[in-house]
C-alpha positions as CSV (number, residue, x, y, z in Angstrom):
1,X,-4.3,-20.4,-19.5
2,X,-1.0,-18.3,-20.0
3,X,1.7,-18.4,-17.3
4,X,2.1,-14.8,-17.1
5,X,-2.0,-15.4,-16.0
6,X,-1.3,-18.1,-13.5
7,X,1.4,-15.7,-11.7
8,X,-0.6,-13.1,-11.9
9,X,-4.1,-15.0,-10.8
10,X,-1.6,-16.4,-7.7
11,X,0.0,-13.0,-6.8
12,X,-3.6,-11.2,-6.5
13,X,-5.0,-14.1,-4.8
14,X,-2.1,-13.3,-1.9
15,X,-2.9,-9.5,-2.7
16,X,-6.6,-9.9,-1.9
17,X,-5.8,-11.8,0.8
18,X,-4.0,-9.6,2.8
19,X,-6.2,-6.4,2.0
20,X,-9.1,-8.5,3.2
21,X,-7.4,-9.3,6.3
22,X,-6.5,-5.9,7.1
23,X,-9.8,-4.0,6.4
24,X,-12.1,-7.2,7.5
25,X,-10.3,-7.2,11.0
26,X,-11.2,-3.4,11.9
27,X,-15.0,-4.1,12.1
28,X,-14.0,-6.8,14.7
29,X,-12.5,-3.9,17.4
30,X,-15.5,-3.4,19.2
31,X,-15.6,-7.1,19.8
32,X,-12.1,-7.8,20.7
33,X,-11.9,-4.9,22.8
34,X,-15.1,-6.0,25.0
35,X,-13.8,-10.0,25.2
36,X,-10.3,-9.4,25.7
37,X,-10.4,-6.6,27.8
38,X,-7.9,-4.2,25.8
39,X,-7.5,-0.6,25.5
40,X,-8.0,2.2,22.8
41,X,-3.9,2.0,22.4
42,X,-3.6,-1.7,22.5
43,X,-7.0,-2.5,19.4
44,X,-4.8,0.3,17.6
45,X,-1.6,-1.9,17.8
46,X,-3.5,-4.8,16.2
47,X,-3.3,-3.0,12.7
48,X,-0.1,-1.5,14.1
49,X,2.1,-4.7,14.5
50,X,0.7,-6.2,11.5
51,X,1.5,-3.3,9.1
52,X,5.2,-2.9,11.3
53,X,5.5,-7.0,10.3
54,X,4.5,-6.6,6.8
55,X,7.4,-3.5,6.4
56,X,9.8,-4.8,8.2
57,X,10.4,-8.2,6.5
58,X,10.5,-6.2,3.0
59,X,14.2,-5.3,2.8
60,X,15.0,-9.0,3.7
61,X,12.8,-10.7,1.0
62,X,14.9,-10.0,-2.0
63,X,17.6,-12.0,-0.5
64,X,15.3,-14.2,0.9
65,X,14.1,-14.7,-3.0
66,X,18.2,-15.2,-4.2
67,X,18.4,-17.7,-1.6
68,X,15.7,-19.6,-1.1
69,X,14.0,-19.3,-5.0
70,X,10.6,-17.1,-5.4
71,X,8.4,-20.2,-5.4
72,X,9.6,-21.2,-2.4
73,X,9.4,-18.1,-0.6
74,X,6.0,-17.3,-2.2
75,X,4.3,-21.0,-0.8
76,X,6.3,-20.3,2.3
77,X,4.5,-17.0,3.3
78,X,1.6,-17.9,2.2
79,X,1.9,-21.2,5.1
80,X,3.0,-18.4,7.4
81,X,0.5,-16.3,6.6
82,X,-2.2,-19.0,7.4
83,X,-0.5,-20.6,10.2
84,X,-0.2,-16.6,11.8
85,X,-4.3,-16.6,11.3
86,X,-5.3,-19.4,12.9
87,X,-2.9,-18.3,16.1
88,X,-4.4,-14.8,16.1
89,X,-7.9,-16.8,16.5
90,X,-7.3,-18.5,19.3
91,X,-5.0,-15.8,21.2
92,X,-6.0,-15.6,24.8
93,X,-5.0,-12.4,25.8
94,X,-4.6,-8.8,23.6
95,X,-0.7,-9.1,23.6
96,X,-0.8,-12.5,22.6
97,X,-2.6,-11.2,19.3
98,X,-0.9,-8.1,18.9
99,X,2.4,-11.0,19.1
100,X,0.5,-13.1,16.2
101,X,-0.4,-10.0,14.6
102,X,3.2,-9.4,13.9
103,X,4.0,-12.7,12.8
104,X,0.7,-12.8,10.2
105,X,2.4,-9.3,9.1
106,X,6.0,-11.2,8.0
107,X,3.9,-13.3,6.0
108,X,2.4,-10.9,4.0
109,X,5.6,-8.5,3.7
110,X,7.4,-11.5,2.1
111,X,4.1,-12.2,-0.4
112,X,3.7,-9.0,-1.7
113,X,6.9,-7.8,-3.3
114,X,7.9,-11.3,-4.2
115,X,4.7,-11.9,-5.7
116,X,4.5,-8.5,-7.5
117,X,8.0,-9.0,-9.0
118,X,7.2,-12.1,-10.6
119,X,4.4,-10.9,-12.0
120,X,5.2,-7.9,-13.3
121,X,8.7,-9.9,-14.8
122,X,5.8,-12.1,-16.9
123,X,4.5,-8.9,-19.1
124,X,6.4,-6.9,-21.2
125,X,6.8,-2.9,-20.2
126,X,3.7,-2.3,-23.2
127,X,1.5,-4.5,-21.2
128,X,2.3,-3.6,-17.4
129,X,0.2,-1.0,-17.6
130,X,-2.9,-3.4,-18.0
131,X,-1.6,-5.5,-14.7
132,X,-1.6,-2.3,-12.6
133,X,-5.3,-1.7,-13.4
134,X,-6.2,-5.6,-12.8
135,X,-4.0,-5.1,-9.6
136,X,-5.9,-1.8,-8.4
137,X,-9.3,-3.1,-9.2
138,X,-8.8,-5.9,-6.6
139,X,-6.9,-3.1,-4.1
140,X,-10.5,-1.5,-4.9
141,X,-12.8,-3.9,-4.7
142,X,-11.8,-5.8,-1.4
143,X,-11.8,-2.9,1.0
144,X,-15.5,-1.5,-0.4
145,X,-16.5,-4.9,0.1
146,X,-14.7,-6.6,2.6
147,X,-15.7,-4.3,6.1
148,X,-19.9,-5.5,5.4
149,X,-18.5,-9.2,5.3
150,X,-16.8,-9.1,8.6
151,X,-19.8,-7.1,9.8
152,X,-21.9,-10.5,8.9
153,X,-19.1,-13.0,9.8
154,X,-18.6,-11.2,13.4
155,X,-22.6,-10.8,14.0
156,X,-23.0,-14.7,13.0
157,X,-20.2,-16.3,14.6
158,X,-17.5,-14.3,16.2
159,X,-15.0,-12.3,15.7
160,X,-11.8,-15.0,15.5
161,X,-14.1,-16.4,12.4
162,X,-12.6,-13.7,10.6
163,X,-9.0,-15.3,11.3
164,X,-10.1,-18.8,10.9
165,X,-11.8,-18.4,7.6
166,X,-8.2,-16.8,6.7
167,X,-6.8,-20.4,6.8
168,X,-8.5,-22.1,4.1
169,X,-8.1,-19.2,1.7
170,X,-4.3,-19.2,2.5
171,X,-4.4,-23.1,1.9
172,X,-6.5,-22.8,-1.9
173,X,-4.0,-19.7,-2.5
174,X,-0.7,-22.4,-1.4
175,X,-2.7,-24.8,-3.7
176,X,-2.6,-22.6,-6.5
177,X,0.8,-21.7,-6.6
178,X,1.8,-25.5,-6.0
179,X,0.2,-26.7,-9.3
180,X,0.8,-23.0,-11.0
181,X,4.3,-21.6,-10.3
182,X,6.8,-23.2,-12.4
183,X,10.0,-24.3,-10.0
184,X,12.6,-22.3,-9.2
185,X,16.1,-22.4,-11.5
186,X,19.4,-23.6,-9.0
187,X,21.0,-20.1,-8.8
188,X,25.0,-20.5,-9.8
189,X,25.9,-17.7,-6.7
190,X,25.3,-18.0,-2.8
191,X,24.3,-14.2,-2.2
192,X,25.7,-12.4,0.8
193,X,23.7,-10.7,3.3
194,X,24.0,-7.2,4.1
195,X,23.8,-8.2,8.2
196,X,25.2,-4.5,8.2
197,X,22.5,-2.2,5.8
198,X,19.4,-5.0,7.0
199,X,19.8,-3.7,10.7
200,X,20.1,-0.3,9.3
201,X,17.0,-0.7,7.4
202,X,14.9,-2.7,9.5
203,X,16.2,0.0,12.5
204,X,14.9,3.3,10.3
205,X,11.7,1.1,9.7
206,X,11.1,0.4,12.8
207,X,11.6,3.8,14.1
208,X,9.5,5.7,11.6
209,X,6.2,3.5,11.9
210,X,6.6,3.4,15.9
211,X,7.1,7.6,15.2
212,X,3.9,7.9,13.1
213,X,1.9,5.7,16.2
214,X,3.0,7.6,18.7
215,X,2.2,11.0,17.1
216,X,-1.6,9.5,16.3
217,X,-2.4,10.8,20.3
218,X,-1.7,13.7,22.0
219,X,-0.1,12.6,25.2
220,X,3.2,10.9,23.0
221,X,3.6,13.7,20.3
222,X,6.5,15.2,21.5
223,X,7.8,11.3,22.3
224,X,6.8,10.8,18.9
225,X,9.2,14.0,17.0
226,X,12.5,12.5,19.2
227,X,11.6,9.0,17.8
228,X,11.3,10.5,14.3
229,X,14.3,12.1,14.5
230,X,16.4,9.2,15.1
231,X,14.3,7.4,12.3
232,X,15.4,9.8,9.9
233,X,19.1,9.7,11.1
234,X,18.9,6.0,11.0
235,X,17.7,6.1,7.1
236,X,20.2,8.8,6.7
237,X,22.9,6.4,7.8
238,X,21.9,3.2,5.6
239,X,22.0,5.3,2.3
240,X,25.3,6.3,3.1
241,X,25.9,2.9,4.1
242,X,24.5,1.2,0.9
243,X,25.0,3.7,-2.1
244,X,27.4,2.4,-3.2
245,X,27.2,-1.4,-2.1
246,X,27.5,-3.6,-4.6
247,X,25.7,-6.3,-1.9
248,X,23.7,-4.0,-0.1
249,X,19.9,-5.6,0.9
250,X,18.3,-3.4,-1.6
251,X,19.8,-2.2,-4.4
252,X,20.1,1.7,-3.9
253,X,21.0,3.1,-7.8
254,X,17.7,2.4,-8.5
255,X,16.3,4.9,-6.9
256,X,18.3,7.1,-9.6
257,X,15.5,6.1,-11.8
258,X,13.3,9.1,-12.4
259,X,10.5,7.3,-13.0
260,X,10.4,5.3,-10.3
261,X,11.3,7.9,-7.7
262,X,8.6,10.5,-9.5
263,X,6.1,7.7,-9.2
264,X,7.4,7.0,-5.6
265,X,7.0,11.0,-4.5
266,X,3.0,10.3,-6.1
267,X,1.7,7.6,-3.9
268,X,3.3,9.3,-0.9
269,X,1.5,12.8,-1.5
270,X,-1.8,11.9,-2.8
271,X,-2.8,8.0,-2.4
272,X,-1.4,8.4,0.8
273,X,-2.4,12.2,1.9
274,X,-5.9,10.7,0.7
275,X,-6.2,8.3,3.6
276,X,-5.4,11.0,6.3
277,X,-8.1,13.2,4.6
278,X,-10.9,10.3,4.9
279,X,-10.1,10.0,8.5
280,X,-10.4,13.8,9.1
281,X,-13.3,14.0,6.8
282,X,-15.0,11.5,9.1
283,X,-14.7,13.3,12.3
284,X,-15.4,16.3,10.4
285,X,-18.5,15.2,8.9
286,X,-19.6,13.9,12.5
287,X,-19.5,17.2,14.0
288,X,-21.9,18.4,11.3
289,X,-23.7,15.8,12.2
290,X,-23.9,12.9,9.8
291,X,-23.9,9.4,11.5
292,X,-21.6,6.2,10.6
293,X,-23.7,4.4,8.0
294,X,-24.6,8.3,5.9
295,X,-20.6,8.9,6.0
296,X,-19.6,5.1,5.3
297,X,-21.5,5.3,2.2
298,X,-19.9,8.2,1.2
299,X,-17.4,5.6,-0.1
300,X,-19.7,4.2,-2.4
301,X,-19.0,7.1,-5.1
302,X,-15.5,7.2,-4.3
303,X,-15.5,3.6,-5.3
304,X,-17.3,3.8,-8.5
305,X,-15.2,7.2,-9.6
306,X,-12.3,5.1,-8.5
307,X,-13.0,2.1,-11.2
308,X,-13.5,4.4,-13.8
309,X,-10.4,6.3,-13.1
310,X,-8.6,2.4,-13.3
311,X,-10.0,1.7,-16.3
312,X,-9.1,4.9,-18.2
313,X,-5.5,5.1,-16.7
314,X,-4.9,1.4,-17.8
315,X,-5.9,2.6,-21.4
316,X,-4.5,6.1,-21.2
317,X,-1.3,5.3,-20.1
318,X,0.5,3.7,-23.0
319,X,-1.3,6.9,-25.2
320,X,-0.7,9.6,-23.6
321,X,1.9,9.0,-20.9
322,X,2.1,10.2,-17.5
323,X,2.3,13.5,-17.6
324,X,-0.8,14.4,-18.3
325,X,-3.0,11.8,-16.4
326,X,-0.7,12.7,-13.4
327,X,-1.5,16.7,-13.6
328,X,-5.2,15.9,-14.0
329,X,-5.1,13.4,-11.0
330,X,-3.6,16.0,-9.0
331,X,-5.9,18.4,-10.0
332,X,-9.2,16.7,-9.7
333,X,-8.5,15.2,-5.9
334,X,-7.1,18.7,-5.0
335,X,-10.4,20.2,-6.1
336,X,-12.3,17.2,-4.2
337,X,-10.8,18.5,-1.1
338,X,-11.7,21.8,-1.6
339,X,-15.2,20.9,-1.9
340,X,-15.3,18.9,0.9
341,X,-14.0,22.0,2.9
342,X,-16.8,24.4,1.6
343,X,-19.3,22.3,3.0
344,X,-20.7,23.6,6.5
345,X,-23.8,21.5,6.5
346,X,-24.9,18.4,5.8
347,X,-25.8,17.9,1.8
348,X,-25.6,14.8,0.0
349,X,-25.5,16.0,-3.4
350,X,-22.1,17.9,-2.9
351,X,-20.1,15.3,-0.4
352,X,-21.0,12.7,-3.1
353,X,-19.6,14.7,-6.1
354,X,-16.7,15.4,-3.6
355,X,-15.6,11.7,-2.8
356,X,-16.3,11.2,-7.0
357,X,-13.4,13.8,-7.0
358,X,-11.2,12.7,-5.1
359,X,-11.8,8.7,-6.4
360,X,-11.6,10.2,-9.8
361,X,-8.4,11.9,-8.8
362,X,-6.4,9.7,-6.4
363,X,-7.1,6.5,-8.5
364,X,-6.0,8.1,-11.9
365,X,-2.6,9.0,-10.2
366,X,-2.4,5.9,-8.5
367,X,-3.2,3.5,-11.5
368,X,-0.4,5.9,-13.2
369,X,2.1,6.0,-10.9
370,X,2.7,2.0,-10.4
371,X,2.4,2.0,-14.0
372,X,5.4,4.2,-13.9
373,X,7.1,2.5,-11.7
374,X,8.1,-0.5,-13.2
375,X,8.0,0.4,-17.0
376,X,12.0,0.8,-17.2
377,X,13.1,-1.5,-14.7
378,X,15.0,-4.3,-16.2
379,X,13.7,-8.0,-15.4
380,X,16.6,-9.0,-13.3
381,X,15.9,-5.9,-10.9
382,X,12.3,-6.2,-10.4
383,X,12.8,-7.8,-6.5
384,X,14.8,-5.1,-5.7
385,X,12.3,-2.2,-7.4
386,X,9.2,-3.6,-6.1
387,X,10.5,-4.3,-2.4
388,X,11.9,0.3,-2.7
389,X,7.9,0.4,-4.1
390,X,6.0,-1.7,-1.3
391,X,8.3,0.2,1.8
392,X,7.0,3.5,0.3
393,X,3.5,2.5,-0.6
394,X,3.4,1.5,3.2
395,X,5.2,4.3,4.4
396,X,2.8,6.7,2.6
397,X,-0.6,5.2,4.2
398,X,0.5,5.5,7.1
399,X,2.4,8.9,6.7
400,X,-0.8,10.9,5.4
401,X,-3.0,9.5,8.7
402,X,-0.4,10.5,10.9
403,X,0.2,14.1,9.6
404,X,-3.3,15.2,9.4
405,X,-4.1,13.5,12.7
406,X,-1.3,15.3,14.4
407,X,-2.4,18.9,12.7
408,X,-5.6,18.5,13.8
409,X,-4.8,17.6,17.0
410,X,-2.5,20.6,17.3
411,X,-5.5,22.7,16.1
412,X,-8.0,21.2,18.0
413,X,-11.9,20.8,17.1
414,X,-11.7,24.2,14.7
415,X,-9.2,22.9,13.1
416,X,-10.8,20.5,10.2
417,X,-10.5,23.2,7.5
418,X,-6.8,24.2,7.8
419,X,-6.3,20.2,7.8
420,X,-8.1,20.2,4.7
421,X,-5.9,23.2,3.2
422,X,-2.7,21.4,4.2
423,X,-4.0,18.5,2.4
424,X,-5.0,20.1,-0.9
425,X,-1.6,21.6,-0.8
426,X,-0.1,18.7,0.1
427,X,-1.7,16.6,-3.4
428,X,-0.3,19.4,-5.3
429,X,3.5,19.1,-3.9
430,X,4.6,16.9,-6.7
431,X,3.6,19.1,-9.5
432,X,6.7,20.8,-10.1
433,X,8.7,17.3,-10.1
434,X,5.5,16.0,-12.9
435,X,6.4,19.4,-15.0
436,X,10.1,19.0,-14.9
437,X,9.4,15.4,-15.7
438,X,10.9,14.3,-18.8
439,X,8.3,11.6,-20.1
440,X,10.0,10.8,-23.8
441,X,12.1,7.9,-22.2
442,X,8.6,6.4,-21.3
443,X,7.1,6.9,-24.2
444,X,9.8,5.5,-26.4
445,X,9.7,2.3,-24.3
446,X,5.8,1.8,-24.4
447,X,5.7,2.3,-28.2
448,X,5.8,-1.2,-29.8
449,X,8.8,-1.4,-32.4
450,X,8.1,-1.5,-36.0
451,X,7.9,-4.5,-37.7
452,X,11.1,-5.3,-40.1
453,X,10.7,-5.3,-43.6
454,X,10.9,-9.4,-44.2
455,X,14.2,-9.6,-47.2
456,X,13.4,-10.6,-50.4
């Protein structure tokens, strides 16, 4: 086997890893709630402090990486990320594992853009493409998949199986990379740390994702646009801060790339608007009187639309550019959500061609915007690029719940369709920056050079 396989094979061992953690562990709320006595606020802090862990540690990790060596830090989260499980297992008491919960989340944010940028420094920019679709298939296949096996897990042993079972999967992963990874080169310069710009950044963090939990419930929404304002006047502050900084934590100038910031703007306004729509599509879809398993398989067809939107952006892309698979994915989820607003009672046939839509859709401009991403970005840059990419793909999931949540709880119970309007708007935001896009950079770069006459 290649190395560029053995990195990848060890990075989407860590990715699946994670996702199943994350989307395994939400069929086990009912069960921790009853055991350990805890609220509807504190079961929603149990995703909350992992995904405020797994955000937080990102700015750090690229001097982390400088420091310490990728391998290192790659076996080293992957330990932490086991060690973190088997604590969450055995916590005694909800804060205890909302505490663990936070530590498991440092793991993971040091795994992924680590891992990621030594994958994606393997393949050439003609071939990245291909990586992004493997990548998304697994970031497709392990939450369709994983909820039904903590379902089983928590009905045949209990819910801290799911954590435990966590351990030994870490442990093959850590195994993996051992043998695989080759070992890190000595580094000829002791980097500095930006103490300044890292409390900055972890600050703004901080503030935004405690901003977007407090405005999921009515009671802290006007708590929650104070704390949002001081988040963005915190980010607003470490830009200025590290613009211009030659040894700032994460290396700012690259956000001048107009590829990566258009593919940026793209996973913020339709992966991410998508996962505030499923959650208001649920509730909606309740009222009209569907019940959990009718709705839940609703996913089924966004799943398969999904893989064949993967496939065809992983063989589009290096064709026909972004541009158009962009516009089309754009397009197609826009029109998804207008469908699903249409409906008024329940009908199969229509919700399934709906979620198809909006698979088809979100997918094809997901697969092309991390494709986009990283097609430019020079080898020595990748930590920095894929730790800007990981904060916004976070940022974005949790963005999209919390706007559509809020709107409809502004509305109230008449309110799904408006939330579905300022959805389908909100997919289509980015078109003007996909127009104005200038894709001939990228299309140079993903066209293989011509082979040199050999001299006679």
């Amino acid at each position: 086997m290649a190395y560029r396989s053995k990195v990848a094979l060890v990075y989407l061992f860590g990715f699946a890893l994670d996702l199943l953690n994350m989307f395994a562990a939400s069929i086990a709320y009912p069960d921790i709630a009853r055991e350990l006595q805890a609220s509807v606020t504190q079961l929603a802090w149990i995703t909350n402090a992992y995904m405020l862990g797994l955000t937080l540690i990102i700015p750090l990790s690229v001097w982390l990486a400088a420091r310490l060596g990728e391998r290192r830090l790659i076996l080293g989260s992957l330990l932490l990320f086991g060690i973190a499980s088997g604590l969450v297992a055995q916590a005694g008491s909800i804060e205890s594992l909302i505490g663990w919960r936070l530590l498991q989340g440092l793991g993971g944010g040091l795994l992924l853009p680590i891992g990621q940028a030594l994958a994606y420094r393997q393949y050439p920019a003609t071939q990245r493409a291909h990586l992004t679709g493997v990548v998304l298939m697994v970031a497709l296949m392990v939450p369709a998949l994983s909820p039904a096996a903590g379902g089983l897990i928590v009905e045949a042993l209990s819910w801290r199986w799911i954590f435990y079972l966590n351990m030994p999967l870490a442990l093959l992963a850590f195994g993996l990379g051992l043998l695989w990874l080759q070992a890190d080169q000595p580094g000829t310069e002791r980097p500095t740390l930006d103490l300044r710009g890292l409390l900055l950044a972890v600050a703004a963090l901080t503030l935004l994702l405690i901003a977007v939990s407090l405005a999921s419930a009515a009671a802290t929404r006007h708590l929650a646009a104070g704390v949002l304002l001081l988040g963005v006047l915190t980010l607003w502050l470490y830009l200025r801060d590290g613009w211009h900084k030659p040894d700032a934590v994460l290396d700012l100038q690259l956000l001048k790339s107009p590829s990566l910031c258009l593919a940026m703007l793209i996973y913020l306004f339709v992966p991410g608007v998508f996962t505030g729509t499923n959650m208001i599509a649920v509730l909606y879809l309740h009222d009209l009187g569907f019940g959990a398993a009718q709705t839940g398989a609703l996913m089924l067809s966004w799943a398969a639309a999904s893989g064949v939107a993967i496939m065809l952006g992983k063989r589009s892309f290096n064709r026909l550019g972004p541009k158009p698979l962009l516009i089309a994915g754009m397009l197609l989820q826009c029109l998804g959500i207008v469908l699903l607003m249409r409906i008024e009672q329940p009908a199969a046939a229509p919700l399934i061609i709906a979620y198809a839509l909006m698979g088809l859709g979100g997918s094809l401009c997901s697969v092309t915007a991390q494709s986009l991403a990283f097609v430019g970005i020079a080898p020595e840059k990748m930590g920095h690029s894929s730790a800007l990419w990981n904060i916004n793909r976070q940022l974005g999931f949790c963005l999209g719940a919390a706007l559509l949540s809020s709107l409809l709880g502004a509305l109230g119970g008449n309110g799904f369709k408006y939330c579905f309007v300022a959805a389908a708007l909100l997919t289509l935001l980015p078109m003007v920056a996909v127009l104005r896009f200038d894709a001939s950079t990228v299309l140079s770069l993903l066209s293989p050079p011509p082979l040199q006459e050999k001299s006679t």
